[in-house]
C-alpha positions in Angstrom: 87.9 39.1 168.3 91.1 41.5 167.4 92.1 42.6 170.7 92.4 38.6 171.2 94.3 38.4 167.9 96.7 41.0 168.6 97.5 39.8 172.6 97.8 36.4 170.5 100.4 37.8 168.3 102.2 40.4 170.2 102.6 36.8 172.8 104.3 34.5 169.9 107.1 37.7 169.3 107.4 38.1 172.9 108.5 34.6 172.5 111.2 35.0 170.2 112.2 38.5 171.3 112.0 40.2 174.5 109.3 41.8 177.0 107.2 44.5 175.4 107.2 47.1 178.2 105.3 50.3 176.5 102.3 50.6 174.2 102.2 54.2 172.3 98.1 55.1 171.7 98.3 57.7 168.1 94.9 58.6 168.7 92.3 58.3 171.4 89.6 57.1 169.2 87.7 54.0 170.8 89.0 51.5 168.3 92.8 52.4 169.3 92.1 52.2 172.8 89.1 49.8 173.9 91.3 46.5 174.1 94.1 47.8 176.0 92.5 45.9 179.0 93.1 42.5 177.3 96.5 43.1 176.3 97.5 44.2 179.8 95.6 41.5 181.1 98.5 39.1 179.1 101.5 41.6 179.6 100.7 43.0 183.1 103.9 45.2 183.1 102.9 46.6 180.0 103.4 50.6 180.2 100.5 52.5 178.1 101.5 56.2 176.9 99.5 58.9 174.6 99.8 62.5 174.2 97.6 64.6 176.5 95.4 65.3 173.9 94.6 61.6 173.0 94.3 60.6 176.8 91.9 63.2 177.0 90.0 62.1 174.2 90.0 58.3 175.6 88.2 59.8 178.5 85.7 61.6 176.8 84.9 58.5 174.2 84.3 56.3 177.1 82.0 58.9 179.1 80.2 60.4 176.2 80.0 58.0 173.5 80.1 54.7 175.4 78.7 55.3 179.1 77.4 51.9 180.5 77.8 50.3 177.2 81.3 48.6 177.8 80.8 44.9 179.4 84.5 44.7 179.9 86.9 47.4 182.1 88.2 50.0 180.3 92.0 51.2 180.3 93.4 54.6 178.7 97.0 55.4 178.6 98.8 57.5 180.9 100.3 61.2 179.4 103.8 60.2 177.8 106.7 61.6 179.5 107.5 65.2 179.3 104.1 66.4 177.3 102.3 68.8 180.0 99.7 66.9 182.2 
């Protein structure tokens, strides 16, 4: 799956970098948003941020589009600092 692909390849830079600490959501459509619980399942100090607008929108895709369809937990981001909650 991508979501394992990605934790996969965001582990080997961690590797030859540093901690990645923050994860910036563009948009709160499902396919931006729906493996965030696999990647903070790898990086469990990993801070996920999104404009009001695309938190909201996380929220609404996961109880409109997708209720009881998601096997696995589902994470949104959290309002990035100094946008209006």
């Amino acid at each position: 799956m991508q979501k394992n692909a990605l934790a996969n390849w965001v582990e080997s830079l961690e590797a030859q970098t540093c901690n990645y600490l923050q994860y910036y959501i563009a948009r709160g459509h499902a396919d931006h948003f729906l493996g965030l619980g696999i990647l903070h399942s790898r990086f469990p100090g990993m801070n996920v941020v999104a404009t009001k607008g695309a938190v909201e929108r996380m929220r609404q895709q996961i109880e409109a589009t997708f209720p009881s369809q998601l096997s696995e937990p589902v994470m949104t981001a959290k309002v990035l600092r100094g946008q209006p909650v």
